[in-house]
N, C-alpha and C positions, 0 to 999 in steps of 0.2 A: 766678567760676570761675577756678580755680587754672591758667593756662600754663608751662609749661616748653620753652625753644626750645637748644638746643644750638649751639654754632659750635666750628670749631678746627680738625675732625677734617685728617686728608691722608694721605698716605703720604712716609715717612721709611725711612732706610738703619736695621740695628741700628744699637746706641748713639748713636743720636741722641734729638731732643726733640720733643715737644709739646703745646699748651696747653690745651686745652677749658675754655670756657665755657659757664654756664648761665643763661637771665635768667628772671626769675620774674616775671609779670602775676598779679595777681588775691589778691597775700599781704595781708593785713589784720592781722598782728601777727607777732612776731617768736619764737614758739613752736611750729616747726616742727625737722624736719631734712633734712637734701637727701643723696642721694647718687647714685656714679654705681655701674653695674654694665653688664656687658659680655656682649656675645653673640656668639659665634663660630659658623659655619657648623657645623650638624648639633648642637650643643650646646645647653646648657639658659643659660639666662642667668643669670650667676655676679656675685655680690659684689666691688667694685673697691676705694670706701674710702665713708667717709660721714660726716658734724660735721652735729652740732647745738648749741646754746645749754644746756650743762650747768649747774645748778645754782651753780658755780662760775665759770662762764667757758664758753668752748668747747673741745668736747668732737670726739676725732676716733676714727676707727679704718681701720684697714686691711687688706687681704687679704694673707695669709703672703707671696703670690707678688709683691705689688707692693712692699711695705712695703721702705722703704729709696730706693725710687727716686720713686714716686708722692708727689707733695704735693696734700692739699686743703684751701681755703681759702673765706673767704665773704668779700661785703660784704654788710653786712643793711641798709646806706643804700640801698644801691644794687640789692637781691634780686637779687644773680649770687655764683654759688659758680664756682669754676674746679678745675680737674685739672692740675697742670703733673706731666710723663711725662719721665722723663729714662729714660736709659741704658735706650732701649727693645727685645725682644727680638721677634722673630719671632712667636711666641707670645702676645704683648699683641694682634696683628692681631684686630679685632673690629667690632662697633656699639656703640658705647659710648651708653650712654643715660643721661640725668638723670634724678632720682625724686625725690619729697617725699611728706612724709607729718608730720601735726601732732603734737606731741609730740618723745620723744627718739627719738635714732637707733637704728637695729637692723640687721643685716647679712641680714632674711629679705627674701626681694623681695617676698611677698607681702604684705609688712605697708605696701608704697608705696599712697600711692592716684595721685598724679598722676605720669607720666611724658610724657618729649617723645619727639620720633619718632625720633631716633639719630644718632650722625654714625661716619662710616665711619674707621677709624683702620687704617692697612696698615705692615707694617714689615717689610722687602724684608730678606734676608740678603748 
């Protein structure tokens, strides 16, 4: 059975940073895709960024509103993907959650099957 645990989260001033990781138990090959997506008070849980193992190499994408500042990255030695959050807004404040799902990536949430239980990300003005 597929685990996903998150770490990182905290609360940060704007324009500051930070990092989320995700560790992954239970992966048996290296043809999956991970990603993270956020959920904010009263909101629906929204697409953040996501990489998988593309045909060529790895393969990323991003949401309009992070793109530019979000990084995501994996080790597949090691089944942890990470988030590094720079030049963070008010607005980012959420639960950020890890998701995998076999195959390639996709930005619908529905299409995850495994997710972890979230970690709290606050960004005070």
């Amino acid at each position: 059975q597929v685990q996903l645990v998150e770490s990182g989260g905290g609360s940060v001033q704007a324009g500051g940073s930070l990092r989320l990781s995700c560790t992954a138990s239970g992966i048996t090959n290296r043809n999956y895709a991970t990603a993270w997506f956020r959920q904010a008070p009263g909101k629906e849980r929204q697409f953040v960024a996501t990489i998988d193992l593309g045909g060529s190499g790895t393969a990323d994408a991003y949401a309009d509103s992070v793109k530019g500042r979000f990084t995501i990255s994996r080790d597949n030695a090691k089944n942890t993907m990470t988030l590094q959050m720079d030049s963070l807004k008010p607005e980012d404040t959420a639960v950020y959650y890890c998701a995998a799902r076999w195959g390639v990536f996709t930005r619908s949430v529905n299409a995850y099957t495994y997710w972890g239980r979230g970690t709290q990300v606050t960004v005070s003005s």
